[in-house]
C-alpha positions, 0 to 999 in steps of 0.5 A, spaced: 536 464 320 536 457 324 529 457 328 531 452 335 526 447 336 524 447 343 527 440 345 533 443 344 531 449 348 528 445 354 535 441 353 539 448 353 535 450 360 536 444 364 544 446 367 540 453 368 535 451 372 539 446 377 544 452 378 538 456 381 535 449 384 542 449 388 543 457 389 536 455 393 538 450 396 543 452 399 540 459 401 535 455 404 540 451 408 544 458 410 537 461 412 535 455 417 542 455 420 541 463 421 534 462 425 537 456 428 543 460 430 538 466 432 533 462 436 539 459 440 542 466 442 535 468 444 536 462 449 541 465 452 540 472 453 533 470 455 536 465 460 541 471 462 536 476 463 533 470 468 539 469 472 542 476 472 540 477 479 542 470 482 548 469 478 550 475 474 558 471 471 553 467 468 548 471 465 555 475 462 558 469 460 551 467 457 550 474 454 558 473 450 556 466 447 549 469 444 553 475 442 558 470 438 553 467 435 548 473 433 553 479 433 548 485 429 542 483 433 539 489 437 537 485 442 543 482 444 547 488 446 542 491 448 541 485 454 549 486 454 548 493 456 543 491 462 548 486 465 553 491 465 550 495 468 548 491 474 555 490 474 556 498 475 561 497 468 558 504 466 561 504 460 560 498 457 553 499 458 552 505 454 557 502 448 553 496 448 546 500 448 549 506 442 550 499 439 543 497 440 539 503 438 543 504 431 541 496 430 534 497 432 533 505 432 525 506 432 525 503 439 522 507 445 524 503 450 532 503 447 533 510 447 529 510 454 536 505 457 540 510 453 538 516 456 539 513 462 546 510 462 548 517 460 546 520 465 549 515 469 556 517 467 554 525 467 552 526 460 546 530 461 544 533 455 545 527 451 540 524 456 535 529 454 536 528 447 536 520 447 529 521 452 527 527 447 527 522 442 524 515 445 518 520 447 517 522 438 517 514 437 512 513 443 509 520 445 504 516 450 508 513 454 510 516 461 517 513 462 521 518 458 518 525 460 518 522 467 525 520 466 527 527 462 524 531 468 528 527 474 534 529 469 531 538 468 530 538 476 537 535 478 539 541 472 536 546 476 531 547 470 525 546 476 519 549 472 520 545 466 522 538 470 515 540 474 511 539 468 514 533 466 513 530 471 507 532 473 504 530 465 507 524 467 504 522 473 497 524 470 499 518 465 500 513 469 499 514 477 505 509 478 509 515 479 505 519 483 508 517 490 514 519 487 511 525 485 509 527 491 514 525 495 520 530 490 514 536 491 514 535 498 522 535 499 523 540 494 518 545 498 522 544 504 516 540 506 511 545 505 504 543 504 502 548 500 507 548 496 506 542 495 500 541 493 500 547 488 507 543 484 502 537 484 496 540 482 491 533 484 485 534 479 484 526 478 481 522 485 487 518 483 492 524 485 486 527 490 488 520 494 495 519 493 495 526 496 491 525 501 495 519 504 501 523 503 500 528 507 497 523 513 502 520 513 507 525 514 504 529 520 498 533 515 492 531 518 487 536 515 490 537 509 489 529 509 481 531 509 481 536 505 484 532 500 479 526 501 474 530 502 475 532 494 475 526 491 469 524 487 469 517 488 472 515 495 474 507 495 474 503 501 481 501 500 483 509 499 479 510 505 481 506 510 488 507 509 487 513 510 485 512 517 489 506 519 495 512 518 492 517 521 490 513 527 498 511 527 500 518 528 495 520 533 490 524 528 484 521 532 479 527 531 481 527 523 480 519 522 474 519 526 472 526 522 473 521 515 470 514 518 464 517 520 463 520 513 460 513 512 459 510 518 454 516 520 455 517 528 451 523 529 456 525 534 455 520 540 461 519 543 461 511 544 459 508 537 454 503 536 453 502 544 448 498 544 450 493 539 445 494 534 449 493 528 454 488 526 460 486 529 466 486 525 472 481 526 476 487 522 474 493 525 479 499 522 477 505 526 471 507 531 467 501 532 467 495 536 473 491 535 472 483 538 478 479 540 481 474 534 479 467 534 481 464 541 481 457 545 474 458 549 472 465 547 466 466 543 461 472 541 455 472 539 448 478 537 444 476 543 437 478 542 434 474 548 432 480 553 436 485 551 437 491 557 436 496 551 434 496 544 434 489 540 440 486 542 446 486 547 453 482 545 454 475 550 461 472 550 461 466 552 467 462 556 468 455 555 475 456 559 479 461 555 486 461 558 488 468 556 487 473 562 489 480 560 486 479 553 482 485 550 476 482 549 472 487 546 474 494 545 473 501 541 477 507 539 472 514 542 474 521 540 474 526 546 476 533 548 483 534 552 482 536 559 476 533 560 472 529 566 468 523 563 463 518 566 462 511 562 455 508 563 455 501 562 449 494 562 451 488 564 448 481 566 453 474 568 451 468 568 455 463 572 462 467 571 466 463 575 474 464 574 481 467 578 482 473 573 475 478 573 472 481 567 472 488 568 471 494 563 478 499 562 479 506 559 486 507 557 489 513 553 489 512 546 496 513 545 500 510 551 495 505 553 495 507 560 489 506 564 485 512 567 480 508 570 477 501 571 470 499 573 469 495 579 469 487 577 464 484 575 460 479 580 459 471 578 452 472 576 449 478 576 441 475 577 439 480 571 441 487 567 446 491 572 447 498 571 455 500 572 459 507 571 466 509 572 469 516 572 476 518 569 480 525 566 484 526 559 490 530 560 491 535 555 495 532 550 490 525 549 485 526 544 482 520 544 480 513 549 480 506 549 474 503 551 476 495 553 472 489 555 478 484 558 480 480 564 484 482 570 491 477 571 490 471 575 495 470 583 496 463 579 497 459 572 493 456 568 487 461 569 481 459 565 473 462 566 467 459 565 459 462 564 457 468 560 456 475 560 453 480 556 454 487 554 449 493 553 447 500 553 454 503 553 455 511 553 460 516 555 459 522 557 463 529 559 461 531 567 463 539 569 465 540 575 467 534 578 473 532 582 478 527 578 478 522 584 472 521 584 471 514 585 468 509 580 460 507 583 456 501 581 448 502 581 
């Protein structure tokens, strides 16, 4: 047996290892040009996504170059699919997303585009498997069961759609607007109805709720479902009011506004200015102009008429006659006679355009009664009243502090006037034309 020395096996190895060096190399040099060629693609579908809505010929040209380049990469033909789609070429679309979902098939959210670009083209059955099937890969999220039931409710297949939406609104309140909105049509706009296809059990879906149904003409299904919330918001809450408010639903807002603000049922809120003013009031309280050229507000607790403090406005020649100046929403009952009782003290009040105060119906602006104007300077605290009637459609007045129109333009005022003890009262067998007095 001839032994081989190892020089001479070394010697032999040498052609081996220089074929498997270039086999590297050139395996190397391939796999860089595939990743260059990939990163290149990305660019463009990237770029063809950002355009798709601007441009979409030059988002599909992008995509089509990409597709050149990497034609076995999922997310190629899944982009393709979605520029198709913008293009309403429905069948390219789920040709491209079939093609996407073979390439990539543990993707959720491909099987959810599949879905839905069969349901497009009527393949109903086929949308449910392809949803069925993106919710086995990712059973938490919302998006398939909340696709699924819109496709079960439009089949007719109204107790299983329910459910699904439903579990997929409790999983993400994103979709309970939408939830409530079907439950609400579908029930042919019935509240009870609804509320039992919605079955609220979150302070989520309890507000959702409530907010729905303020807003369309349900007003105390509103407070009932505001008041089931565990936790109200203050964003949940004045939503709530500013709808109801909109829609006229003035004791049902009042009714949530005092939740908070405790009025213990005094009609005029805060009369005597002893709380805070609030450049952003929402609801019942006292309202104060926005910011205007010579028109300032202040807390003023020097000889207040009753209480610690009264609110002085001072003018330094505001020009803006007509101008609510200060105003407040008040809850009352319809066909009722009412008297309001305010305080009043001027200093130098010199202008063409009077200060007085105005009760206007909520709903119409129009004006029930106007107080007599007041004097330049009152030479201390002056007791007023002035009497008016409701109709019995009003449910609610507007209490307003504001200036008369001026004979002649510009139409500036100077001084100062201070405000206090403002109430309102309901006056039994009194004559509607009962004039208005000062004291």
């Amino acid at each position: 047996m001839q032994l081989v020395s190892p020089a001479a096996m070394v010697k032999d190895s040498r052609p081996i290892r220089l074929v498997l060096g270039g086999i590297a190399i050139v395996l190397f040099a391939w796999a860089m040009i595939m990743s260059g060629r990939i990163a290149i693609s990305r660019i463009f579908v990237k770029y063809g996504t950002t355009v798709l809505n601007t441009a979409p010929a030059d988002a599909a040209a992008a995509v089509d170059s990409s597709l050149e380049m990497t034609p076995s990469d999922a997310e190629v033909h899944f982009t393709r699919g979605t520029v198709a789609t913008y293009a309403q070429d429905y069948e390219t679309a789920l040709k491209e997303l079939e093609l996407a979902v073979s390439l990539r098939p543990r993707d959720y959210y491909f099987w959810v585009e599949l879905g839905l670009a069969r349901d497009r083209l009527g393949d109903q059955n086929g949308a449910i498997n392809a949803f069925n099937e993106s919710m086995r890969l990712a059973p938490h999220y919302a998006q398939a069961r909340w696709q699924r039931g819109n496709v079960l409710f439009r089949m007719g297949r109204y107790d299983e759609a329910f459910e699904d939406l439903r579990r997929a609104a409790d999983s993400n309140p994103e979709y309970l607007p939408g939830f409530i909105d079907l439950a609400w049509n579908a029930s042919r706009k019935d509240a009870k109805l609804t509320e039992q296809l919605v079955v609220p059990q979150t302070d989520k879906a309890q507000g959702e709720i409530a907010l729905f149904f303020a807003r369309n003409g349900k007003p105390d299904e509103a407070v009932v479902h505001y008041r089931a919330l565990r936790i109200a918001t203050p964003e949940v809450r004045e939503k709530i009011i500013r709808d109801l408010i909109a829609k006229g639903a003035m004791r049902q807002a009042f009714t949530i506004w005092t939740d908070s603000k405790q009025a213990n049922g005094v009609s005029v809120y805060d009369g005597g200015f002893e709380g805070p003013l609030s450049l952003d009031e929402f609801g019942f309280g006292w309202r104060v102009s926005s910011a205007q050229p010579g028109l300032a507000f202040s807390l003023d607790s020097g000889q207040p008429q009753s209480g610690a403090r009264s609110l002085r406005i001072n003018f330094t020649g505001n020009q803006t006659p007509g101008l609510e100046l200060l105003s407040q929403l008040v809850v009352v009952e319809p066909n009722s006679h009412f008297r309001l009782y305010f305080s009043a003290r001027t200093n130098n009040l010199v202008t063409g355009g009077p200060v007085v105060v105005v009760a206007k119906e909520a709903a119409s602006q129009q004006i029930l009664a106007k107080s007599t104007t007041l004097p330049a300077d009152t030479k201390g605290w002056q007791s007023f009243s002035v009497d008016f009637n409701v109709g019995a459609t009003t449910s609610a007045i507007r209490l307003a502090v504001q200036r008369d129109e001026c004979s002649t333009s510009p139409c500036p005022v100077f001084g100062s006037v201070n405000f206090d003890s403002f109430s309102l009262e309901s006056v039994k067998h009194e004559t509607a034309n009962k004039a208005a007095t000062s004291k």
